[in-house]
C-alpha positions in Angstrom: -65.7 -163.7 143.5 -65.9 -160.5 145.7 -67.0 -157.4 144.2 -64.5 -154.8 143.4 -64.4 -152.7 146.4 -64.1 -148.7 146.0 -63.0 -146.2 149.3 -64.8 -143.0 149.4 -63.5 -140.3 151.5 -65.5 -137.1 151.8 -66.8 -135.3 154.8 -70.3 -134.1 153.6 -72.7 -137.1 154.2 -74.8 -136.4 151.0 -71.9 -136.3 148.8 -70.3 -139.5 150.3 -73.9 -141.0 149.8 -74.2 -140.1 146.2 -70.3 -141.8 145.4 -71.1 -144.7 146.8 -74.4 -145.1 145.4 -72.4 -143.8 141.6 -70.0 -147.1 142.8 -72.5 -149.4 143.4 -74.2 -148.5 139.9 -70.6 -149.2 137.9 -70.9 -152.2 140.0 -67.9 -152.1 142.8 -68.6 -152.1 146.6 -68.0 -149.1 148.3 -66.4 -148.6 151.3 -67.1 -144.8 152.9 -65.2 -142.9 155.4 -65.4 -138.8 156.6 -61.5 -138.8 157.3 -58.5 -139.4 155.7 -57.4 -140.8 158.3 -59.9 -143.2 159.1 -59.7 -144.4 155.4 -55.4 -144.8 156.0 -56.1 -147.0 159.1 -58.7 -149.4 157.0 -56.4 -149.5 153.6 -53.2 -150.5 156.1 -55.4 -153.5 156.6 -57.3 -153.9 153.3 -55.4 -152.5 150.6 -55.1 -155.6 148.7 -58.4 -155.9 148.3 -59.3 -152.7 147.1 -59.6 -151.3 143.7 -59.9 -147.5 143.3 -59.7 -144.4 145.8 -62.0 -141.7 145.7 -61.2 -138.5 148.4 -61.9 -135.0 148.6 -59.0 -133.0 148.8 -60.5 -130.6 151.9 -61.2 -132.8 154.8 -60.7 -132.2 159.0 -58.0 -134.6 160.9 -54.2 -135.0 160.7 -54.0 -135.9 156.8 -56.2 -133.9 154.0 -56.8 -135.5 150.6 -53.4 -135.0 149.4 -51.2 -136.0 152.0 -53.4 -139.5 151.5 -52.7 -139.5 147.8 -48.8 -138.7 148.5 -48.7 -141.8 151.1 -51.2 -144.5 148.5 -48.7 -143.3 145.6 -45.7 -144.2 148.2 -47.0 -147.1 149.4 -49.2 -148.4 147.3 -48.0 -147.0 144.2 -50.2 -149.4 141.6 -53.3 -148.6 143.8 -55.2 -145.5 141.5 -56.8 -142.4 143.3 -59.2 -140.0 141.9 -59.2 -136.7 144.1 -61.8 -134.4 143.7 -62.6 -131.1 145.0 -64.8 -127.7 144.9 -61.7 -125.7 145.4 -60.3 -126.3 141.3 -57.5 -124.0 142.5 -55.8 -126.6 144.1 -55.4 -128.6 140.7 -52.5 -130.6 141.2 -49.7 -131.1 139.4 -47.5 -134.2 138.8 -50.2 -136.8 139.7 -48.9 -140.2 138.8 -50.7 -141.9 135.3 -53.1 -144.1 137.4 -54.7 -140.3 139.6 -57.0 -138.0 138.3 -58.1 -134.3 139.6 -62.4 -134.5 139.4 -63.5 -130.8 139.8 -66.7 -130.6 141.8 -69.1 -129.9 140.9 -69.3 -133.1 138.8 -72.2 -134.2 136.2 -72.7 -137.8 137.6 -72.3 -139.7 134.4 -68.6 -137.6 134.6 -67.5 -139.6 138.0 -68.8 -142.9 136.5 -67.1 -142.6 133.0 -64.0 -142.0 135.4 -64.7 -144.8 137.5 -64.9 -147.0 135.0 -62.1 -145.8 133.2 -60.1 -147.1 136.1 -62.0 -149.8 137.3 -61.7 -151.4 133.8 
């Protein structure tokens, strides 16, 4: 059986490194991207096989953490996301049951509890 794989989106390096290392610990294979829309072309191709979606809300290129969670909850609407950002002011509102809003900064046994919480 393949592990259960996990798409991080975030476009500081370190952070992205520290997700996927956080996802490899709960035990899911992580998949990591610096754009949203780098991440939209892979999960066109691979969305059946992944799990969970973990993005930033702030990111450079055409779609931003948001407009990524607006199209997954669209098309993909039993596919979770967990956004996550250092700006809490953008909170959102009305996220579907299966998203979350993680406020950075995070306490890492925070992420995983949520990770698992969805993973599970």
């Amino acid at each position: 059986m393949l592990p259960t794989q996990v798409i991080v989106i975030d476009d500081e390096p370190a952070l992205a490194d520290l997700m996927s290392e956080l996802i490899a610990v709960a035990g899911a294979q992580p998949v990591a991207f610096e754009t949203a829309d780098a991440a939209l072309l892979y999960l066109e191709k691979h969305a059946t096989e992944t799990s969970l979606v973990v993005t930033d809300v702030r990111m450079p290129g055409l779609l931003d953490g948001y407009d990524l969670a607006k199209l997954i909850f669209k098309t993909w609407p039993e596919l979770p996301v967990i956004l996550t950002s250092g700006y809490t002011s953008l909170n959102p509102v009305n996220l579907p049951d299966n998203a979350e809003f993680l406020p950075k900064p995070w306490p890492a046994d925070t992420f995983l509890d949520t990770l698992k919480r969805f993973l599970n």
